[in-house]
C-alpha positions in Angstrom: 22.4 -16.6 -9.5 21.2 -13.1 -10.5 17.9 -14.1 -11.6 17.5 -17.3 -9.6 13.7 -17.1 -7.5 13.8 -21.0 -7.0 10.9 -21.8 -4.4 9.6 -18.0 -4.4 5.8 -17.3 -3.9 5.0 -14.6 -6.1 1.4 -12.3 -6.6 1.3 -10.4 -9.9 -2.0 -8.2 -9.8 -3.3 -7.3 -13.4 -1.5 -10.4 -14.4 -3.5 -12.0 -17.7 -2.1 -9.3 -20.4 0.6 -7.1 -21.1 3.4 -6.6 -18.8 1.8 -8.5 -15.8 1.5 -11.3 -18.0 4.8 -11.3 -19.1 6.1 -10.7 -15.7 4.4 -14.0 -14.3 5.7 -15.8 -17.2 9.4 -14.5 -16.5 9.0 -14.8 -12.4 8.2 -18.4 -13.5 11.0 -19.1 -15.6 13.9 -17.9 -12.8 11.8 -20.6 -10.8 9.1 -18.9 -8.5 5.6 -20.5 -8.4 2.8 -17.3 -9.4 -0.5 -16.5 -8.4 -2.2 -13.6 -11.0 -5.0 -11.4 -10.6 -7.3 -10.3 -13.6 -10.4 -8.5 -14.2 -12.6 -9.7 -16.8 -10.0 -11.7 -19.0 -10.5 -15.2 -18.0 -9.6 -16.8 -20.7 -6.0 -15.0 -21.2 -5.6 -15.5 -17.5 -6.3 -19.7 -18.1 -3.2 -19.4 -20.9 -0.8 -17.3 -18.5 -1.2 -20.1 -15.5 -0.6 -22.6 -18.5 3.1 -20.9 -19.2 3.4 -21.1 -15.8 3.2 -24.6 -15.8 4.8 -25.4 -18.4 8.0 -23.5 -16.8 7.7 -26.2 -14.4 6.1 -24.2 -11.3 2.7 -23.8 -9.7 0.3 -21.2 -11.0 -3.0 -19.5 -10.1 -5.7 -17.0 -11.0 -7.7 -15.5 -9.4 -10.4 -12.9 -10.3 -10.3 -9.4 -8.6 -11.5 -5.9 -9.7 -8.5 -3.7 -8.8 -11.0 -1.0 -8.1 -12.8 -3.3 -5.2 -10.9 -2.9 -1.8 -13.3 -5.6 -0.4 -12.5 -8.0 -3.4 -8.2 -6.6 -3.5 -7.8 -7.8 0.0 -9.7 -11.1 0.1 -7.6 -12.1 -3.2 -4.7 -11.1 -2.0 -5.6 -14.1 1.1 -6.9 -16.4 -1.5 -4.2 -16.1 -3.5 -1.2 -16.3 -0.4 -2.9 -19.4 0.8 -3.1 -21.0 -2.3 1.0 -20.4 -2.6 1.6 -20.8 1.2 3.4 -17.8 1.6 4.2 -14.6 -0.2 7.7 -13.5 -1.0 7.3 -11.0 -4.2 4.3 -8.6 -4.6 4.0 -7.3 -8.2 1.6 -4.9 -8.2 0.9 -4.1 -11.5 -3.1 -4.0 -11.8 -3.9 -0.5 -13.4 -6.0 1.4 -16.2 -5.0 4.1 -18.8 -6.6 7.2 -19.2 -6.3 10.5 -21.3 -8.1 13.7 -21.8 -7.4 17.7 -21.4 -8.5 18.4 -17.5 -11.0 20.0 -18.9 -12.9 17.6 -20.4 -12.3 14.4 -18.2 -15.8 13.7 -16.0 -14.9 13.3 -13.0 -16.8 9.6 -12.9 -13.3 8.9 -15.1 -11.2 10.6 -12.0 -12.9 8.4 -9.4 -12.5 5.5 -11.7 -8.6 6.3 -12.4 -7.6 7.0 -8.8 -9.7 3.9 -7.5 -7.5 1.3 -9.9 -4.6 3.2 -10.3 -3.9 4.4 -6.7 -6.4 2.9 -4.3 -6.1 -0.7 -5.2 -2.3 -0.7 -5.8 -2.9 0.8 -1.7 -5.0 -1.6 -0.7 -3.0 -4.5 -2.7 0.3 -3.5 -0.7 -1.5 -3.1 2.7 -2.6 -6.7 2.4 0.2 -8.2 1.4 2.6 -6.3 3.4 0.8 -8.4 6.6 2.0 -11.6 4.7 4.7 -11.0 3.3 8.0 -12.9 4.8 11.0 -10.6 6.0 13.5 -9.7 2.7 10.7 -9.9 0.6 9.5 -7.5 -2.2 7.4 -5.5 -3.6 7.6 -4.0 -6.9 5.1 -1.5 -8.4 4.5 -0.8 -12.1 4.6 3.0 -12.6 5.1 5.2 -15.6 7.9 7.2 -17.2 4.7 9.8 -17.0 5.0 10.4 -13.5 8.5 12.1 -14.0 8.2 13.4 -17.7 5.1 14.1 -19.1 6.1 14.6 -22.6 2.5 16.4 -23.9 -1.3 17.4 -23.3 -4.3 15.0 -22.4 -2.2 13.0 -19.7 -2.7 14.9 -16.2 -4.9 12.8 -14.5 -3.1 9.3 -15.3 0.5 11.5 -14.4 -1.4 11.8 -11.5 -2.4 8.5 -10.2 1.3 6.8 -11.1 3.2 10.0 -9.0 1.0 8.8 -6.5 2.6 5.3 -6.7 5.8 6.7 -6.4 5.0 8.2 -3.0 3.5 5.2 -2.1 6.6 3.7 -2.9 9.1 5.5 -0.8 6.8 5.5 2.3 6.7 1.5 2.1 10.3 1.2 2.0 10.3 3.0 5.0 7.8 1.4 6.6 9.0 -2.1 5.4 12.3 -1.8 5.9 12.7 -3.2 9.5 12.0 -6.4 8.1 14.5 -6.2 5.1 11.6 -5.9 2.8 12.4 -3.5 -0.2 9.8 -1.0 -2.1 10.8 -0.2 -5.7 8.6 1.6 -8.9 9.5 0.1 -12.7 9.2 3.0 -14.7 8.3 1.7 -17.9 8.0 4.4 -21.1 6.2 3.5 -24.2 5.7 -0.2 -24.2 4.4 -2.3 -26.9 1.0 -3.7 -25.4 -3.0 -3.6 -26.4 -3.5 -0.6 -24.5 -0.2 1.3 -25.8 0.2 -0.8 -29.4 3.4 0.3 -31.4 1.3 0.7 -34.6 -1.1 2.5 -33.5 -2.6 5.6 -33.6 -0.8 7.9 -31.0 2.4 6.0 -31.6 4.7 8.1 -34.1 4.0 10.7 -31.5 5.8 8.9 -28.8 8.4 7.1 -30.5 10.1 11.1 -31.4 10.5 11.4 -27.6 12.4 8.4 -27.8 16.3 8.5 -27.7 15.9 4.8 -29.3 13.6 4.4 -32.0 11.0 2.3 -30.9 8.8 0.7 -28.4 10.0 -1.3 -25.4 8.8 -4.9 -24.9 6.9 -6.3 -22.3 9.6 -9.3 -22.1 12.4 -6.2 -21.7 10.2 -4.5 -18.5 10.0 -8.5 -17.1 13.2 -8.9 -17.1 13.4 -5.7 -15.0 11.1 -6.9 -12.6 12.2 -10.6 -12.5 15.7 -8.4 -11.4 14.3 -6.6 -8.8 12.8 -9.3 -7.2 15.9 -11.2 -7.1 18.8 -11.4 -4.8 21.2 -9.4 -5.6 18.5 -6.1 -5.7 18.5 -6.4 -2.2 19.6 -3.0 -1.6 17.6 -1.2 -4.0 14.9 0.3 -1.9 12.8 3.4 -2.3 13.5 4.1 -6.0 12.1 4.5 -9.4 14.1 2.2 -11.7 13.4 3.6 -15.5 13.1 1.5 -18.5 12.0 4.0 -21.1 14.3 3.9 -24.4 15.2 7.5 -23.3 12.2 9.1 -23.2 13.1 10.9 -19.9 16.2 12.2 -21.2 
């Protein structure tokens, strides 16, 4: 019964790729029907909402740029109406970035903070109006936000701290209603944006206490716990899934 999200209406923003993607996939497997957000990636988000299916639940996507407030809160409508009702918010939608502080334009701040910390704002704002009491949300962090392990990495660092404060001040705010407010911390994570074979990633596997890269199936399961029913007292919290980067 751990795992079991029979009947649940979940949103996963950022939800055609990587750990979004694998997240819907995995909500949809324990049983809840899943709307998904994507940018640009149509055609990834089409073979998500397929899995979905083929798990036996209802699935939708829907196209939103995360850095869009207008366009964040009228899918976040879209996509409750087309579930009737909202139970889980996964908000996961987000961008990398890298660079010595010195050298980072500050078009690439505006563009960071906008994805990264605006639109997971704005994303929770909307669906905390629709949400039903003892519902969830769960935001997708980073391991960088409490450990940042080298140079080139302050301005993401940045926006995912701000998530955590987010975070907290939702459960707070939420928790009247039984509704909980948790960060996944995930560390290096195989994905396109963080490949374990690529360039940067012999660097990061040495702050590993395992040696290698999580999956995005390992940070699902994670989330798919989180949004279950026996994580109903975890509130307020960074949960870390990191292969020990952090300690």
């Amino acid at each position: 019964m751990m795992n079991d999200l029979t009947g649940k209406l979940v949103l996963v923003t950022g939800g055609s790729r990587g750990i979004g993607a694998a997240s819907a996939i995995a909500l949809a497997v324990a049983g809840a029907d899943v709307a998904i957000t994507y940018q640009s990636a149509a055609d990834e988000a089409a073979q998500v909402v397929k899995q979905i299916e083929a798990a036996g639940r209802r699935g939708f996507a829907f196209q939103a740029d995360a850095a869009d407030a207008t366009a964040v809160e009228e899918t976040v409508a879209r996509a409750v109406d087309a579930l009737g009702g909202l139970d889980v918010l996964v908000n996961n939608a987000g961008v990398g970035s890298s660079g010595m502080i010195s050298d980072v334009a500050l078009e690439e701040v505006d563009r960071v903070l906008a994805v990264n910390v605006r639109g997971a704002y704005v994303a929770a704002r909307a669906a905390a109006a629709r949400l039903s009491d003892g519902g969830r949300m769960i935001h997708v962090g980073s391991t960088i936000a409490s450990r940042n392990a080298g140079p080139g990495m302050t301005l993401y660092a940045l926006s995912k701290s701000a998530v955590v404060g987010m975070s907290k001040g939702l459960a707070r705010d939420l928790g009247p209603r039984g509704i909980t407010s948790n960060v996944v911390q995930p560390g290096p994570t195989d994905t396109a944006m963080n490949p374990a074979d690529g360039p940067y990633a012999e660097a990061q596997r040495g702050a590993l206490a395992l040696d290698r890269f999580g999956t995005t199936d390992e940070v699902a399961a994670l989330i798919v716990y989180l949004a279950g029913p026996t994580a109903a007292y975890i509130t307020g919290t960074e949960l870390t899934i990191d292969g020990g980067h952090a300690a």
